[in-house]
ZATOR-488162 format. One record per residue (C-alpha): residue number from 0; x, y, z. Coordinates in steps of 0.001 Angstrom, whole numbers, plus 500000, padded with zeros to 6 digits. Each point is the difference from the previous one (the first is absolute). Last residue first. Example, Ala and Ser with C-alpha at 12.3 -4.5 7.8 and 13.67 -1.06 7.14 Angstrom:
BEGIN
  seq      px      py      pz
    1  513670  498940  507140
    0  498630  496560  500660
REM end
This chain:
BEGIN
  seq      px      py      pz
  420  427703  343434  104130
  419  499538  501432  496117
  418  503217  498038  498730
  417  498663  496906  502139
  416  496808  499632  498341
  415  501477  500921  496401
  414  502329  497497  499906
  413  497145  497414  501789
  412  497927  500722  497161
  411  503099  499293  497067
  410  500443  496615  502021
  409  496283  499652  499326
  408  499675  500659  496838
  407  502918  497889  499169
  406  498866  496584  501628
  405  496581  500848  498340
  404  501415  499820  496273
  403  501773  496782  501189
  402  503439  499356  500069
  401  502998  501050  497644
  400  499951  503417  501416
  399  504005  499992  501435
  398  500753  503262  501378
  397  503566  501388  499811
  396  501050  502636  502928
  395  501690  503449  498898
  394  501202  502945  502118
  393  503561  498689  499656
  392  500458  497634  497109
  391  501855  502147  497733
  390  503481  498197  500920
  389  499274  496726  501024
  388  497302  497263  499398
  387  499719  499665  504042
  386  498941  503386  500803
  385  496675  499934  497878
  384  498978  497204  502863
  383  497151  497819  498721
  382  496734  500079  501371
  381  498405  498530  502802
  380  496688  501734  501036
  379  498166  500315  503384
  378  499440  504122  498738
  377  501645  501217  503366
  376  502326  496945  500836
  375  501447  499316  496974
  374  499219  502480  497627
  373  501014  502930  502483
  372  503093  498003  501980
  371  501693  499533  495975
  370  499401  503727  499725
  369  501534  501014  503420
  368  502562  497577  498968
  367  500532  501555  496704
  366  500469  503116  501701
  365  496190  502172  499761
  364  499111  503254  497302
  363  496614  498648  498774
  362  501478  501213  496918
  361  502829  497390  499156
  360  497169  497510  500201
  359  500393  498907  496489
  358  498442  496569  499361
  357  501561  497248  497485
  356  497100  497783  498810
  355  501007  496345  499759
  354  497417  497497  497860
  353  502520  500055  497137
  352  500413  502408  496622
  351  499454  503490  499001
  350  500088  501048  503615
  349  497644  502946  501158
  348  502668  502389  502459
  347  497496  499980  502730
  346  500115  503799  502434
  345  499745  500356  503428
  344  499762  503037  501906
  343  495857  499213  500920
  342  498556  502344  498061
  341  497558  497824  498103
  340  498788  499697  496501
  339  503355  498949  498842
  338  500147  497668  502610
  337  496836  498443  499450
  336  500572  500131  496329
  335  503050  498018  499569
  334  499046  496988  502418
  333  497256  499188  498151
  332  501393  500750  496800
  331  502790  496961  501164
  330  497166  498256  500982
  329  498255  500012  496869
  328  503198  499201  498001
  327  500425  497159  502231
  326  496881  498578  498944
  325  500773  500601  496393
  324  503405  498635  499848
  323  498483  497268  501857
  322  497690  498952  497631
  321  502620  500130  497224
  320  501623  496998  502291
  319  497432  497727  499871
  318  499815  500485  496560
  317  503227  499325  499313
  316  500371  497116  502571
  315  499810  496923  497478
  314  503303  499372  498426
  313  502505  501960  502168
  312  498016  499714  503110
  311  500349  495798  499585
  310  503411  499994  498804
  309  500960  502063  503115
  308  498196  498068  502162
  307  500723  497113  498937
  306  503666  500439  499797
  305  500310  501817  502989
  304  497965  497022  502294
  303  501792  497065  498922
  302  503694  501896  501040
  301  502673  501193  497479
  300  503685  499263  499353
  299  501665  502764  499386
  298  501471  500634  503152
  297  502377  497103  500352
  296  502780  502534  501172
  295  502101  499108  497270
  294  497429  500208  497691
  293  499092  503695  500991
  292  503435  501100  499842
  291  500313  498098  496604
  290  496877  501666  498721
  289  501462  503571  500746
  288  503037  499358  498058
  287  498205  498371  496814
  286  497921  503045  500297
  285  501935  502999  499935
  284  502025  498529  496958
  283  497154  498701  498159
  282  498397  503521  500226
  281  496514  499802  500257
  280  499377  499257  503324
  279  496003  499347  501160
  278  499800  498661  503781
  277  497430  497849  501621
  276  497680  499645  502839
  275  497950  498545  502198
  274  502104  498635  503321
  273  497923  502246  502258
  272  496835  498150  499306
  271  498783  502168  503120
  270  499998  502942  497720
  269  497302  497531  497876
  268  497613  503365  499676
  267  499493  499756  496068
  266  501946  503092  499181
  265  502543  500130  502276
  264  501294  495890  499999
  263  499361  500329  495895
  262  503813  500483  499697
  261  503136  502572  499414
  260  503762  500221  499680
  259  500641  501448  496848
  258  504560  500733  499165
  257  501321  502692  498196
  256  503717  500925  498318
  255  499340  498904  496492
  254  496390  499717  499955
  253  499830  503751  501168
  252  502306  501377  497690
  251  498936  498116  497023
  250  496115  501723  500830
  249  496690  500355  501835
  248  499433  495902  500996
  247  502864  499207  502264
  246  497812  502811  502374
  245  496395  498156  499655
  244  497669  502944  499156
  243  496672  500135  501845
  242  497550  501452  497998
  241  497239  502620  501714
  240  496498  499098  499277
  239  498532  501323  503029
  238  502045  497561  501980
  237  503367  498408  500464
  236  499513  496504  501865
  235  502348  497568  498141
  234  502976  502088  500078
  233  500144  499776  503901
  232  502809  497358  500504
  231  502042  501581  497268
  230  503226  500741  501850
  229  502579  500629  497941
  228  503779  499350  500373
  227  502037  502408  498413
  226  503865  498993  498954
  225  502421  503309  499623
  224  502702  500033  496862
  223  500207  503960  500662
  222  498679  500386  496273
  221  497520  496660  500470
  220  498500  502008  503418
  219  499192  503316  497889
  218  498537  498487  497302
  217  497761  497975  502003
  216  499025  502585  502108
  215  499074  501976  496896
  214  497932  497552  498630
  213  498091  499429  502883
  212  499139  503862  500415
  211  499307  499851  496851
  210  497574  496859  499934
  209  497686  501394  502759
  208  500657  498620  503702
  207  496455  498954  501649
  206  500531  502175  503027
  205  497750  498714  503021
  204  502736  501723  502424
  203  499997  497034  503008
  202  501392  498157  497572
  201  500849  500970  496412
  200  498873  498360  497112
  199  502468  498627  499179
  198  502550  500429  503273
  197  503440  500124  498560
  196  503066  498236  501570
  195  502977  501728  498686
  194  503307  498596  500311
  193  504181  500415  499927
  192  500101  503353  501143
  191  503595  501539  498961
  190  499687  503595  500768
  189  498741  500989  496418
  188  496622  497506  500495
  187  499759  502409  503295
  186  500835  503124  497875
  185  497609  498662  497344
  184  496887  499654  502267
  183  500027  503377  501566
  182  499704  501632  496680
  181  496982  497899  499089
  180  498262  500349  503097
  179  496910  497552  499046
  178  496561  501650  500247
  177  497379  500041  502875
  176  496538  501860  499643
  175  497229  502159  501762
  174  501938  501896  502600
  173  503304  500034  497838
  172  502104  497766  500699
  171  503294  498958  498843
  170  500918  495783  500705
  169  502894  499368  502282
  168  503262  498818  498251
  167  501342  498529  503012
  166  502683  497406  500949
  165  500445  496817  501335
  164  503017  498353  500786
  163  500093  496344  500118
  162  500915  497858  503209
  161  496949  497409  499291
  160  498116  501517  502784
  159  500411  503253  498247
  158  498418  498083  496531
  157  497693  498649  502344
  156  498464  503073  501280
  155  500386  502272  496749
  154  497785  498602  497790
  153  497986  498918  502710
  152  498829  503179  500757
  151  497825  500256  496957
  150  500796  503780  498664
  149  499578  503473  500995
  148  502681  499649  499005
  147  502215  499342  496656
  146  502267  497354  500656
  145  503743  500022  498831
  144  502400  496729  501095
  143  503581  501037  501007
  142  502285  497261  500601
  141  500900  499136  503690
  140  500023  496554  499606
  139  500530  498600  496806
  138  497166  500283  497047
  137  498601  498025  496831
  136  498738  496721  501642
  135  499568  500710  503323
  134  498034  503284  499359
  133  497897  497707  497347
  132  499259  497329  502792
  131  498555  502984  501933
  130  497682  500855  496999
  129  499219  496417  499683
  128  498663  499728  504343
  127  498285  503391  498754
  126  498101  498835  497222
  125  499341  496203  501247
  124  501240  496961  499287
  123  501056  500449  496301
  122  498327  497694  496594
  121  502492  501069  496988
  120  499499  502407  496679
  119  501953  501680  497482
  118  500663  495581  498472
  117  495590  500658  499079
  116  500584  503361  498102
  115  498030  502524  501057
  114  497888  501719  497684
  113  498749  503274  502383
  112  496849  501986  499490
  111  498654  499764  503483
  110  497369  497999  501205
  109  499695  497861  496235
  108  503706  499662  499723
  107  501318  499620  503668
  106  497068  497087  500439
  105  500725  498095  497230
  104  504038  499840  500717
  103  498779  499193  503932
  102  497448  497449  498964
  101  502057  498830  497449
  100  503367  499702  502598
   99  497190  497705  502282
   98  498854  497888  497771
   97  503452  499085  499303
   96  500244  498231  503250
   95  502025  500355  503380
   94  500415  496039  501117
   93  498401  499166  503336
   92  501440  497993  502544
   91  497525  498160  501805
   90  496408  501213  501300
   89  497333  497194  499611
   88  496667  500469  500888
   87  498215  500817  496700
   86  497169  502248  501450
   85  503404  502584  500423
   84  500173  500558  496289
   83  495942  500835  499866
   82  499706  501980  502804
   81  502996  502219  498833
   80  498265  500481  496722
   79  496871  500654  501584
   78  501921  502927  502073
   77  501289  501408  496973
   76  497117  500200  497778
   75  497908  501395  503120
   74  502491  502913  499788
   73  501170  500871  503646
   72  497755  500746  502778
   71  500160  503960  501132
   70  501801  501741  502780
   69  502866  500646  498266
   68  503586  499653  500969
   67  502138  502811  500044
   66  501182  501064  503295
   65  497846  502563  501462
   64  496170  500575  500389
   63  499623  497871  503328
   62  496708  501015  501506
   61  500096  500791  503899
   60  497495  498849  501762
   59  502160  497323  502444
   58  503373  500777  498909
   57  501701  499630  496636
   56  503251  498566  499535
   55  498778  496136  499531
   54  497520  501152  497504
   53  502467  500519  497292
   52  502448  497301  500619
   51  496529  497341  499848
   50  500722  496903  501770
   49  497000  498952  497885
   48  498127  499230  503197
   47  497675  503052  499922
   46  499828  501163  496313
   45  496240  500557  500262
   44  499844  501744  495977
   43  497364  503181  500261
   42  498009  499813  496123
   41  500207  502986  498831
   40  502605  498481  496841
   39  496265  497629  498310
   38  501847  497928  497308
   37  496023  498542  498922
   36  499704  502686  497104
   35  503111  498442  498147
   34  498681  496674  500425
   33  501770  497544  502462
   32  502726  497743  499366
   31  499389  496221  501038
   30  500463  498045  502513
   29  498450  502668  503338
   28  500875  498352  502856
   27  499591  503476  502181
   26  497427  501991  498226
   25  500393  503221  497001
   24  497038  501771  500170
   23  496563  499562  498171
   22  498448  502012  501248
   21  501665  502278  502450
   20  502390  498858  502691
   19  498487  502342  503434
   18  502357  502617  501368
   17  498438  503024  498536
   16  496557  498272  501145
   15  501125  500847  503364
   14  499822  503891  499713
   13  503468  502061  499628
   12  500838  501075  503078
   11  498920  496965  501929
   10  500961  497518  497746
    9  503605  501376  499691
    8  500080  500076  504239
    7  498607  496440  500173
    6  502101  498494  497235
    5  503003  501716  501927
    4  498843  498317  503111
    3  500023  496347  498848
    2  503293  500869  498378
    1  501903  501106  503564
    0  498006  497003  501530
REM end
């Protein structure tokens, strides 16, 4: 019902043909991968029955913009490859192959620059479940782990429930960008912080980090003898031609004290392949410790579905995936100019990487929860809460436009509806 009547509201703001595949549009059972011109992103996805997190919160008319999912089918290559491997029936224990580590050492080299060396490299169950493995692995209860917020709540969610001690080296702002506090950084590294978990690029911020502001963390954490785990879940999706640059990658420093955690689950829409990852560690030392953590808790032993998946959008989902760097750009610009070309109090800080758009509302001059209460019940949107990635979030709510060109009009119509009300 609450999906039936989205699809209803979209189609009636924006025209019904909006909602209609195209030509030539990708089709449920489809074997093979489609043409480039066929991968047709406004077409509305019926995700009733998927047990769907993101739809589950929203109401009846409201449009879920929020956690970060997409709205979009993934890479034909991908799901054909996952067709194919399940048309053979049988499911036993599954060996991780080779195939695999030179689709991920292939992949790292022609996306982004980096020659990774196949032993660097090992299959992880998810980016956040390894992150929290990596707390276990190098900390004790009640050390001091550094995040830099507005950041990804989770960082600091399970590494509290995990009886760490997190603690802040919030981002500077300046009303049109966010930098790294330099100064604030070394007197926490100087007060005995044992790790830094790095969001690259940032979420809900949109920062692609540039190679000396990289460089200079690194240098930085290997003189206070600091680990940084880095989160490189949205790497793939930078846009407008901006690079993303792998953290290990930038210099001694870095491979000596860093460790990747990233995946194609962002990227390529398999978030519900949750176990679709892997980490990158350079140093022998770092790694040989990590990797017996994760052995002894038999979590490096991957699933059917991560492997082909992963092999699959490694070897074949390029250009599926340039397409959506250019769809999302559109939205993104979409998004951009109708607020800059309205006075509404709110303001997008354009990301240089993901499908998440970071919104100023400090202007409209409402509490968070009169904020949240204004999106939620006044525009029928659900966006993410600014409040939740920490210090700097206040006045902010993250908006997720990884769904159809029309899905974003008209959230951005209803904004303006109930602004003018």
């Amino acid at each position: 019902m609450k999906r039936r009547q989205f699809i209803k509201d979209v189609a009636a703001a924006a025209g019904t043909a909006a909602l209609l595949p195209a030509t030539g549009s990708l089709v449920s059972g489809c074997s093979e991968p489609a043409a480039a011109d066929s991968w047709d992103f406004d077409e509305i996805q019926d995700r009733t029955g998927t047990w769907s997190i993101k739809y589950g919160r929203a109401s009846d008319g409201q449009i879920p913009m929020w956690i970060a999912d997409m709205d979009f089918r993934t890479a034909p290559a991908v799901s054909s490859a996952l067709r194919e491997r399940l048309e053979k029936d049988v499911m036993g224990y599954t060996s991780t192959p080779e195939e695999l580590f030179d689709a991920i050492v292939g992949w790292e080299e022609r996306m982004h620059g980096w020659r990774v060396e196949r032993e660097w490299v090992e299959y992880c169950p998810g980016v956040i479940t390894s992150i929290n493995q990596a707390y276990l692995a190098f900390t004790n209860p009640e050390d001091k782990i550094i995040v830099q917020p507005p950041v990804y709540d989770h960082f600091r969610l399970y590494a509290e429930r995990l009886g760490r001690t997190v603690v802040d080296n919030p981002l500077l702002f300046d009303g049109q960008r966010y930098r790294m506090d330099f100064d604030g950084l070394e007197r926490l590294l100087s007060d005995g912080a044992k790790m830094l978990v790095l969001c690259n690029p940032h979420n809900p911020c949109g920062i692609v980090w540039d190679r000396d502001t990289l460089c200079r963390l690194a240098s930085l954490c290997r003189q206070y003898k600091v680990i940084v785990i880095s989160d490189e879940i949205h790497g793939d999706l930078t846009l407008n031609g901006r690079q993303h640059t792998p953290f290990c990658s930038v210099s001694e420093d870095a491979a000596a004290v860093g460790m990747v955690f990233t995946g194609p689950t962002k990227a390529f829409n398999l978030a519900g392949l949750s176990m679709t990852a892997y980490c990158v560690i350079p140093n022998e030392t770092l790694r040989n410790h990590y990797l017996g953590a994760l052995r002894a808790a038999k979590l490096n032993e991957a699933p059917i579905p991560s492997l082909v998946a992963t092999i699959a959008a490694y070897e074949k989902g390029e250009p599926w995936l340039r397409s959506l760097q250019g769809y999302l750009q559109g939205n993104i610009q979409e998004v951009a100019d109708f607020f800059a070309g309205n006075d509404l109090g709110i303001k997008a800080i354009v990301p240089e990487a993901s499908f998440l758009v970071w919104l100023d509302c400090c202007e409209m001059g409402l509490s968070q929860e009169e904020l949240m209460d204004f999106f939620s019940k006044e525009a029928g949107l659900v966006l993410s809460n600014g409040a939740s990635y920490g210090q700097g979030g206040e006045g902010f709510v993250r908006m997720n436009i990884g769904c159809p060109r029309s899905v974003v009009r008209e959230a951005l119509r209803r904004i303006e509806k109930a602004h003018n009300f």
